[in-house]
py3Dmol code that shows the C-alpha trace and the ligand (Angstrom):
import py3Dmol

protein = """\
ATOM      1  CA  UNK A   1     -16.036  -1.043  24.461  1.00  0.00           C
ATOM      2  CA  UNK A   2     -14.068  -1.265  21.287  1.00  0.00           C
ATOM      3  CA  UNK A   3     -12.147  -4.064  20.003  1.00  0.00           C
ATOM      4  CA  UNK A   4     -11.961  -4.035  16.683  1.00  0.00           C
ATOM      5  CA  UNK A   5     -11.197  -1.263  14.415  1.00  0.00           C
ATOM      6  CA  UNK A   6     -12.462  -1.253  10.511  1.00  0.00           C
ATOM      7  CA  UNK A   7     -10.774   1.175   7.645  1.00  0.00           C
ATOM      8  CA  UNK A   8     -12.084   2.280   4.406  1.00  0.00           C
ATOM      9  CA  UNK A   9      -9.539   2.166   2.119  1.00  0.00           C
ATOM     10  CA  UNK A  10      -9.390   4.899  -0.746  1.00  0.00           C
ATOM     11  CA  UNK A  11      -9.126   8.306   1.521  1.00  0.00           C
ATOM     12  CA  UNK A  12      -8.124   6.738   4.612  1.00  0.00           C
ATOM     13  CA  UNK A  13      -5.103   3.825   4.635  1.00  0.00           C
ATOM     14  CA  UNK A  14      -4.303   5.195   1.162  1.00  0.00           C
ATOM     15  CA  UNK A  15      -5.254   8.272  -1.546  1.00  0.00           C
ATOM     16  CA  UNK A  16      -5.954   6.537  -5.128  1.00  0.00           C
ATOM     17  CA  UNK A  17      -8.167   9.360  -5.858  1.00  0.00           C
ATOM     18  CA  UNK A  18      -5.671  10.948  -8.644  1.00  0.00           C
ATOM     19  CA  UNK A  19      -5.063   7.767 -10.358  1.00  0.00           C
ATOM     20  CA  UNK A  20      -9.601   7.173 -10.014  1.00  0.00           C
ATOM     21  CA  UNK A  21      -9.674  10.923 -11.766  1.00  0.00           C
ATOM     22  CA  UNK A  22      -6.972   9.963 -14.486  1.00  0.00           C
ATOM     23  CA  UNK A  23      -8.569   6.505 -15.939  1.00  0.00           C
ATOM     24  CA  UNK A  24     -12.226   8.249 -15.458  1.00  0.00           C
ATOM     25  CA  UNK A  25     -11.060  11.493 -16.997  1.00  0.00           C
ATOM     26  CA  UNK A  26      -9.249   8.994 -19.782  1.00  0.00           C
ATOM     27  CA  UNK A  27     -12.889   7.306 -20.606  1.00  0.00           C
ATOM     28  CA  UNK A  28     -14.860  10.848 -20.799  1.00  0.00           C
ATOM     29  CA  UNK A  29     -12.476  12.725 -22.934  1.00  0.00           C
ATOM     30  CA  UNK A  30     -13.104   9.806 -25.154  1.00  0.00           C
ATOM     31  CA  UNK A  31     -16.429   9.847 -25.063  1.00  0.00           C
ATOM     32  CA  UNK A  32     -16.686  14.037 -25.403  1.00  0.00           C
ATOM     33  CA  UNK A  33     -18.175  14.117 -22.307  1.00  0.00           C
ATOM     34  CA  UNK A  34     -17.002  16.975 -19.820  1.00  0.00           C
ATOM     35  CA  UNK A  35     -15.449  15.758 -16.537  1.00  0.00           C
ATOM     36  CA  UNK A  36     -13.814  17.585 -13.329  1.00  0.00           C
ATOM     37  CA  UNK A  37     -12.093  17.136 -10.184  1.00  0.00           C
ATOM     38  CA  UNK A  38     -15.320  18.024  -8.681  1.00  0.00           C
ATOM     39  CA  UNK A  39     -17.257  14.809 -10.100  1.00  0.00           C
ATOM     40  CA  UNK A  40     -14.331  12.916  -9.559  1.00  0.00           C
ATOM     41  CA  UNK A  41     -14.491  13.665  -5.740  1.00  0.00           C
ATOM     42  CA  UNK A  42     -17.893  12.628  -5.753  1.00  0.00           C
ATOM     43  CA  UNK A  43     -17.260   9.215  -6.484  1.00  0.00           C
ATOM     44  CA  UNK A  44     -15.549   8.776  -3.566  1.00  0.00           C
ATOM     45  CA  UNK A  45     -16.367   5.439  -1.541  1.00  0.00           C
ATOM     46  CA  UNK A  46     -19.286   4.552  -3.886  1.00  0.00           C
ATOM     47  CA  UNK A  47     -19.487   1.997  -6.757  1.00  0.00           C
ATOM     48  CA  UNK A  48     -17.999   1.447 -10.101  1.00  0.00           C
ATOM     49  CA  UNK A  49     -20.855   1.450 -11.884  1.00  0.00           C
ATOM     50  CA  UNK A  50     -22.407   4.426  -9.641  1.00  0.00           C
ATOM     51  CA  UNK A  51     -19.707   6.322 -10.539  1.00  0.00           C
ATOM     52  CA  UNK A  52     -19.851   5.773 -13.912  1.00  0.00           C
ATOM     53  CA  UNK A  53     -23.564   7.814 -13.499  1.00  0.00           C
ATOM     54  CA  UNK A  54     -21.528  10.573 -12.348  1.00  0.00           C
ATOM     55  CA  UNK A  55     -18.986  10.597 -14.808  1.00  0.00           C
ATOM     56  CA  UNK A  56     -21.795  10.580 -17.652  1.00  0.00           C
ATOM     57  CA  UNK A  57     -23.721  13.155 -15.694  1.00  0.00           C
ATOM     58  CA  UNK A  58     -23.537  15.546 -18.465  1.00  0.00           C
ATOM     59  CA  UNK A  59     -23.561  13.190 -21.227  1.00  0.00           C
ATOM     60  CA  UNK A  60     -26.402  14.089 -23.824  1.00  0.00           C
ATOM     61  CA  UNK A  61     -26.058  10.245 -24.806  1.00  0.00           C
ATOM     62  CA  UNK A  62     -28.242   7.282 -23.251  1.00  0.00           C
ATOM     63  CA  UNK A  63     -25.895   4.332 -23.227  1.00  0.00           C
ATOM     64  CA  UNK A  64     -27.426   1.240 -22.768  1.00  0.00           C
ATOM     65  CA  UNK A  65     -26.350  -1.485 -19.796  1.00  0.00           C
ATOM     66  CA  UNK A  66     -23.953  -3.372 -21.986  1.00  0.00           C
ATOM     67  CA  UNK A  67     -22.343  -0.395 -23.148  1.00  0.00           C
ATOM     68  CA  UNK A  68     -22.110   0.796 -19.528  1.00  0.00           C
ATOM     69  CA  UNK A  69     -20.400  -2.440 -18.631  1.00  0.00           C
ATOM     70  CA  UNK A  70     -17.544  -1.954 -21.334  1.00  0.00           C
ATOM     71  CA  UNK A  71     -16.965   1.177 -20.026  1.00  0.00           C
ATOM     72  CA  UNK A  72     -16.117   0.308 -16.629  1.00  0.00           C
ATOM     73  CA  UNK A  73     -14.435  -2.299 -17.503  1.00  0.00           C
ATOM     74  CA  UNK A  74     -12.252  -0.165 -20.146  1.00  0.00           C
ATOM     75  CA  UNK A  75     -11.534   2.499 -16.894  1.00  0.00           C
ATOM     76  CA  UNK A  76     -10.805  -0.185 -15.026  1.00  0.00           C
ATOM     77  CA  UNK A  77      -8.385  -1.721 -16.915  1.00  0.00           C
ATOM     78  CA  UNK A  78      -6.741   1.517 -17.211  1.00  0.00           C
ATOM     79  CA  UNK A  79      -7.067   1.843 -13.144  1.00  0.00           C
ATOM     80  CA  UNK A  80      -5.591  -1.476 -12.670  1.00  0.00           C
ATOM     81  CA  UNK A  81      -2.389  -1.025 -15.118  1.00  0.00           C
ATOM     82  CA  UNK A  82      -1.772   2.617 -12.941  1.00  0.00           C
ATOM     83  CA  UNK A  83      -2.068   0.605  -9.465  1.00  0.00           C
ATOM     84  CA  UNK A  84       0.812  -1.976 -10.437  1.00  0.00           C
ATOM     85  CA  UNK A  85       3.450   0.648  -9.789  1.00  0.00           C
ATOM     86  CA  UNK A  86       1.651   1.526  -6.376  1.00  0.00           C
ATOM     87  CA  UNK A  87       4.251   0.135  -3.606  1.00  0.00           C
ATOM     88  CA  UNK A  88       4.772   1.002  -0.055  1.00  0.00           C
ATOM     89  CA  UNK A  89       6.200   4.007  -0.173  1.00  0.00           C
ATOM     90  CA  UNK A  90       2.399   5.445  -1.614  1.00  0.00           C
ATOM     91  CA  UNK A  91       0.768   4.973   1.634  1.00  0.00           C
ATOM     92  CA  UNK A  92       0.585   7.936   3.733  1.00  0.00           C
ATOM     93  CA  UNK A  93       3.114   8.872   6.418  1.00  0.00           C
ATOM     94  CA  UNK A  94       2.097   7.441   9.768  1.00  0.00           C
ATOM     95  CA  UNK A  95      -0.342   4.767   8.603  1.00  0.00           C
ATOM     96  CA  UNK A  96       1.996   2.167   8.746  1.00  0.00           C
ATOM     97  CA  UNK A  97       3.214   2.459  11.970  1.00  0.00           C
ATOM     98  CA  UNK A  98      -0.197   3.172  13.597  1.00  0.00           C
ATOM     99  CA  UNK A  99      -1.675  -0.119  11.988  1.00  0.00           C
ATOM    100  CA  UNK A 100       1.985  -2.074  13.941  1.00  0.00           C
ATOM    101  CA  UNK A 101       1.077   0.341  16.996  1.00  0.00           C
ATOM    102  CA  UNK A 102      -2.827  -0.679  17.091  1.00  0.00           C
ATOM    103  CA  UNK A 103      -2.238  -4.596  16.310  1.00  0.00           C
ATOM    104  CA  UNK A 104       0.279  -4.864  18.958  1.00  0.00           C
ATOM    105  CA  UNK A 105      -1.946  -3.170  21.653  1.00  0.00           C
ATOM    106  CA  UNK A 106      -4.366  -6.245  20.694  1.00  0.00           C
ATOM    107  CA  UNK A 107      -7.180  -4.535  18.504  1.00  0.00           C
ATOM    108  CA  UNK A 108      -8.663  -6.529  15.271  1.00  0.00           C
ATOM    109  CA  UNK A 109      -7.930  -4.554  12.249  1.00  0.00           C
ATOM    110  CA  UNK A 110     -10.005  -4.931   9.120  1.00  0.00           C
ATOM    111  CA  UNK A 111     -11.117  -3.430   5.703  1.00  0.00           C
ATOM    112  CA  UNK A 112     -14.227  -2.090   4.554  1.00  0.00           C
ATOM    113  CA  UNK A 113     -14.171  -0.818   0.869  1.00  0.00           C
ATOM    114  CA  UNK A 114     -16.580  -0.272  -1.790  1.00  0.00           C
ATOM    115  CA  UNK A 115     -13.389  -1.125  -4.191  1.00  0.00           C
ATOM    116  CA  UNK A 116     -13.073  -4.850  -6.501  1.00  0.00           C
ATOM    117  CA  UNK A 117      -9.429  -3.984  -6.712  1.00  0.00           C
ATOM    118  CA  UNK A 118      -8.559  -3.855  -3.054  1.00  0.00           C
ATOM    119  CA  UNK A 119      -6.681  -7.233  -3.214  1.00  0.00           C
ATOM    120  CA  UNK A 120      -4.342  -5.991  -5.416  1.00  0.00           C
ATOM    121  CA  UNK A 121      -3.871  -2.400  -3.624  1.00  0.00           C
ATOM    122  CA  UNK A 122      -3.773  -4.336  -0.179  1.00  0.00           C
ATOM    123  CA  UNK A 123      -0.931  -6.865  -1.830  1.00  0.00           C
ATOM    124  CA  UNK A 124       1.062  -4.178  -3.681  1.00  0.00           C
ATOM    125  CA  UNK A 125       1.645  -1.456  -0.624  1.00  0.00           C
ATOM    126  CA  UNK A 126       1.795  -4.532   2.225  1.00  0.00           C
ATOM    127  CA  UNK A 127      -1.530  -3.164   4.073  1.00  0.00           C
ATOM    128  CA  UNK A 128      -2.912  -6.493   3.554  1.00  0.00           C
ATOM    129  CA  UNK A 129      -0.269  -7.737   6.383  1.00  0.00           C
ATOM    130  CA  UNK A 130      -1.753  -5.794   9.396  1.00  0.00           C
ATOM    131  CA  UNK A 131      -5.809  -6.819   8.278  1.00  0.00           C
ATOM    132  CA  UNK A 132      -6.788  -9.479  10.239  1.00  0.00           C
ATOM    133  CA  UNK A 133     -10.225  -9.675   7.476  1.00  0.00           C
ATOM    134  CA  UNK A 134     -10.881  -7.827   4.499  1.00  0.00           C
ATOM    135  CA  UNK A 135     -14.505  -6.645   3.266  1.00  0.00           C
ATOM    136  CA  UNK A 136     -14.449  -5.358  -0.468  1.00  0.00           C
ATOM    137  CA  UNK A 137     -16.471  -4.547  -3.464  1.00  0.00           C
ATOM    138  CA  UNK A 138     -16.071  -8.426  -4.364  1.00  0.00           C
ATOM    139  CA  UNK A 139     -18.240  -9.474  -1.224  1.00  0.00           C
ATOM    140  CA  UNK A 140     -21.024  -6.819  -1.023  1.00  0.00           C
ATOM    141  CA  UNK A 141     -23.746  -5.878  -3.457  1.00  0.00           C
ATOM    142  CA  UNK A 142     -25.289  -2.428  -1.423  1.00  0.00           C
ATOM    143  CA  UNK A 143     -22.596   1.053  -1.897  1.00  0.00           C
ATOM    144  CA  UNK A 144     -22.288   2.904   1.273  1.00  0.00           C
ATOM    145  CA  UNK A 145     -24.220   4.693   2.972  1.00  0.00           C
ATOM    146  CA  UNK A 146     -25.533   1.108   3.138  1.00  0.00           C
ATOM    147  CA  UNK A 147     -23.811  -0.605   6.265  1.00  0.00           C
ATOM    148  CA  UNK A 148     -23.456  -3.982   4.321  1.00  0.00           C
ATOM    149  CA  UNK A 149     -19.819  -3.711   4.387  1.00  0.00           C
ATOM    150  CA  UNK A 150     -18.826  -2.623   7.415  1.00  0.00           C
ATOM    151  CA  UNK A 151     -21.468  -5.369   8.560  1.00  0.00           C
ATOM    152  CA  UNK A 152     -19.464  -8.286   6.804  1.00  0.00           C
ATOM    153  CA  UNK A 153     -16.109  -7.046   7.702  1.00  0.00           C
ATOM    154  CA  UNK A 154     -17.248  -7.251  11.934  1.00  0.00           C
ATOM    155  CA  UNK A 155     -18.541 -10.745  11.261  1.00  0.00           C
ATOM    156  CA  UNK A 156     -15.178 -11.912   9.031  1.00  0.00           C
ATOM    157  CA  UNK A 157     -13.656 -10.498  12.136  1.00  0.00           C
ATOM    158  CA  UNK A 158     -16.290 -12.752  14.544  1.00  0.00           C
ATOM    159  CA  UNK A 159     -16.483  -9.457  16.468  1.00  0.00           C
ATOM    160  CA  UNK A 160     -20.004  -7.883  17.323  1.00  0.00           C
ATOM    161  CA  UNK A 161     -20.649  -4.507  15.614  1.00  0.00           C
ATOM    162  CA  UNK A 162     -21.432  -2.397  18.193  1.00  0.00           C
ATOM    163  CA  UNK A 163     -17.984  -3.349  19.320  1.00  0.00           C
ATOM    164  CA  UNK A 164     -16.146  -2.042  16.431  1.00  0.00           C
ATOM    165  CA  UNK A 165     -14.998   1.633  15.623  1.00  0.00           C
ATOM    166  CA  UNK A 166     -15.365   2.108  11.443  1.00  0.00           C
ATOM    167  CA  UNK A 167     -12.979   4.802  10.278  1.00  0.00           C
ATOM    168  CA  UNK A 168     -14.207   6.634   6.895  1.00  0.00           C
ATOM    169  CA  UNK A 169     -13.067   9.781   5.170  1.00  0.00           C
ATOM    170  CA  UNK A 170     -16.512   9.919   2.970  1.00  0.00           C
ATOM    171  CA  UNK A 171     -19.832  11.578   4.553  1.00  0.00           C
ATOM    172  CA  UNK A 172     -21.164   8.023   3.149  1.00  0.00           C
ATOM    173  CA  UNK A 173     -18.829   5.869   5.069  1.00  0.00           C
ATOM    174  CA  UNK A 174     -19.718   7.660   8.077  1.00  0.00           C
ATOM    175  CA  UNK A 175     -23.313   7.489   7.649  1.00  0.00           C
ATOM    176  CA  UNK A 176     -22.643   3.716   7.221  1.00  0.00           C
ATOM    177  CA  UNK A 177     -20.630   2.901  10.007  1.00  0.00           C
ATOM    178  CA  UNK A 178     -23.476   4.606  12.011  1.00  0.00           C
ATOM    179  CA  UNK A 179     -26.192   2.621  10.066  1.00  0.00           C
ATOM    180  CA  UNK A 180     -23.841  -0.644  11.285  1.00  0.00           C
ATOM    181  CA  UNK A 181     -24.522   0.465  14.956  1.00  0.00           C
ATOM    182  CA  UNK A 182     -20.527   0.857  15.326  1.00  0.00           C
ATOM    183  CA  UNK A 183     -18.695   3.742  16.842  1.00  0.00           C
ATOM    184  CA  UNK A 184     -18.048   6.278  13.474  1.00  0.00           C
ATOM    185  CA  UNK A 185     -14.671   7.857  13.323  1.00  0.00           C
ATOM    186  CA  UNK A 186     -14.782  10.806  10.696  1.00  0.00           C
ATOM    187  CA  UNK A 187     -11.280  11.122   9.103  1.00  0.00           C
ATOM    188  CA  UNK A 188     -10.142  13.855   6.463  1.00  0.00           C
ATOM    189  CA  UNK A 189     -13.027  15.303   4.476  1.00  0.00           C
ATOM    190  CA  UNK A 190     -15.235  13.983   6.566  1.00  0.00           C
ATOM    191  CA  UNK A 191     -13.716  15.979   9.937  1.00  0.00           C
ATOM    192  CA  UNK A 192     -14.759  19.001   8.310  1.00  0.00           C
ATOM    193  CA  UNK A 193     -18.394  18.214   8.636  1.00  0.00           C
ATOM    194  CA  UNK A 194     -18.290  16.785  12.392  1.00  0.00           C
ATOM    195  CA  UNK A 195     -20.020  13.907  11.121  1.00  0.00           C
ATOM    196  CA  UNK A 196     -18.701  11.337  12.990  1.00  0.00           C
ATOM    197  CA  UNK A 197     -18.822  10.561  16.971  1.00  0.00           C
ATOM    198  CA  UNK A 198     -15.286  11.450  16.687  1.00  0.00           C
ATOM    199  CA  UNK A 199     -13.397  13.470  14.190  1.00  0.00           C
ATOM    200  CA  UNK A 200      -9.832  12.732  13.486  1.00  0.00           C
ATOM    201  CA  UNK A 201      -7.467  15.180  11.457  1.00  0.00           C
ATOM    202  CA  UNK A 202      -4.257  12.865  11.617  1.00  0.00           C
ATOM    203  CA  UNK A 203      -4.380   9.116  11.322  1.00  0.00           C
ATOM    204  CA  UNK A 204      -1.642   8.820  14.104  1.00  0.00           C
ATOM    205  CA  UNK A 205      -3.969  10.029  16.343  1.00  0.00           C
ATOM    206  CA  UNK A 206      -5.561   6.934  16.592  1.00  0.00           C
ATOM    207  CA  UNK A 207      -3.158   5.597  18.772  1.00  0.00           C
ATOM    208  CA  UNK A 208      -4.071   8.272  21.042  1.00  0.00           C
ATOM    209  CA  UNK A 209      -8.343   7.345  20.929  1.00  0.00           C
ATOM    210  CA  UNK A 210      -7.804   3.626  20.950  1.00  0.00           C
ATOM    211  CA  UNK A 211      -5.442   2.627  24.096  1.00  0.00           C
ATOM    212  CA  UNK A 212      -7.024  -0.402  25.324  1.00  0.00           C
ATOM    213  CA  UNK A 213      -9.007  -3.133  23.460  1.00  0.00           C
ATOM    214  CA  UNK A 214     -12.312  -3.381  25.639  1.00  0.00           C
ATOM    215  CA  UNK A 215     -11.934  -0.319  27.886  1.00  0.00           C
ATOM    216  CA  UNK A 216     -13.795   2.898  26.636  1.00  0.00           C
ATOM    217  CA  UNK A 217     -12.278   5.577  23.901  1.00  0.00           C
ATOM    218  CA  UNK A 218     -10.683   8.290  25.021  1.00  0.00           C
ATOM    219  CA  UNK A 219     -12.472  11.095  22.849  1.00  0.00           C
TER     220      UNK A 219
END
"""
ligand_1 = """\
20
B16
P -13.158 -0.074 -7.865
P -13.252 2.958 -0.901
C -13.905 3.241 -3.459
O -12.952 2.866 -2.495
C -13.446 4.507 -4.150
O -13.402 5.588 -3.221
C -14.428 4.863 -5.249
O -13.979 6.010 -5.941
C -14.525 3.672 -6.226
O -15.517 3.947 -7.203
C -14.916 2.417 -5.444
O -13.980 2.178 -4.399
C -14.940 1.202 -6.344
O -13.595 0.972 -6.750
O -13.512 0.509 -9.177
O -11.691 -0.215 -7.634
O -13.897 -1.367 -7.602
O -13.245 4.429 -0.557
O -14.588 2.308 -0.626
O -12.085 2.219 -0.322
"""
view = py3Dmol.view(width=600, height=400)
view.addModel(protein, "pdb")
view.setStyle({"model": 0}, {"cartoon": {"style": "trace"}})
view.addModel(ligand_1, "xyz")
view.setStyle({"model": 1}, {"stick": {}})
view.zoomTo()
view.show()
């Protein structure tokens, strides 16, 4: 009986991923330090600092913790100066309405996102208008596949988890919303794999699973 629903936000109410390659890729071509799409996907929905292991993956260097610190915080800088030209018109067709759709049918809508910078992201596209709570890097300290997030975002929300469907596009996120005891909705990537209880290809079909707040998913 779900009433609330919970988004990740990189990969599902919006795709940052290019601009995440661009400042990472920025930082290792500094450094000399090889770095592809292919790493770059697999920081998807994990930490800054986690992916910052990836991105030095093949780095012959040992950098110690302070040095590691000033280089996320010199990607993130970059990040940050790319996301102040995001507006609304950079998240995905269909997402916006869905969100108005869902809200208005009575469901509790709310973020769960490994990313410090969602405020900003949330404030520059206008997502943050259809959240009812928001869960972000800033209020956890465990990366998905932990279910820390999703776990604070149900109780912002005062809404038990097992009464909340988590929507994720990472095999992490789905794996977490699982490990939260909430219904997992695989979404993108993750569809592929099956992963979740159910596996969405387009966001607007959301509208179609979630019809009544309360009254069981139509899968
Ligand atoms: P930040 P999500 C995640 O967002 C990104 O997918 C991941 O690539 C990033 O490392 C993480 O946020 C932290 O982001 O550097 O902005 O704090 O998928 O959990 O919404």
């Amino acid at each position: 009986m779900i009433k609330a629903i919970i988004f990740d936000l990189d990969g599902v109410l919006i795709s940052t991923d290019e601009l995440h390659y661009r400042a990472w890729k920025a930082l290792a071509d500094r450094l000399g330090v090889p770095f592809d799409r292919a790493q770059n996907d697999r920081c998807r929905g994990i930490s800054r600092m986690d992916s910052l292991e990836i991105v030095l993956g093949r780095s012959p260097v040992k950098y110690t913790l302070r040095e590691k610190e000033a280089f996320t915080a010199e990607k993130n800088e970059n990040y940050r100066s790319m996301l102040a030209s995001l507006t609304e018109s950079d998240v995905p067709e269909g997402v916006l309405p869905t969100l108005a759709l869902l809200k208005k049918r009575g469901y509790s809508l709310a973020l769960a996102s490994a990313s410090k910078n969602a405020p900003l992201i949330l404030e520059r596209t206008g997502l943050g208008a259809y959240l009812d709570a928001v869960a972000d890097g800033n209020c956890v300290t465990r990366s998905k596949p932990d279910p820390e997030v999703f776990l604070v975002a149900a109780e912002k929300l005062g809404i038990a988890p097992g009464e909340c469907a988590a929507v994720d596009d990472a095999l992490a996120g789905v794996e977490a919303a699982r490990a939260a005891g909430m219904l997992a909705v695989g979404y993108g990537d993750s569809t592929a794999s099956g992963a979740g209880d159910i596996n969405l290809e387009r966001f607007s079909q959301l509208a179609e699973v979630f019809t009544v707040p309360g009254e069981p998913v139509k899968s």
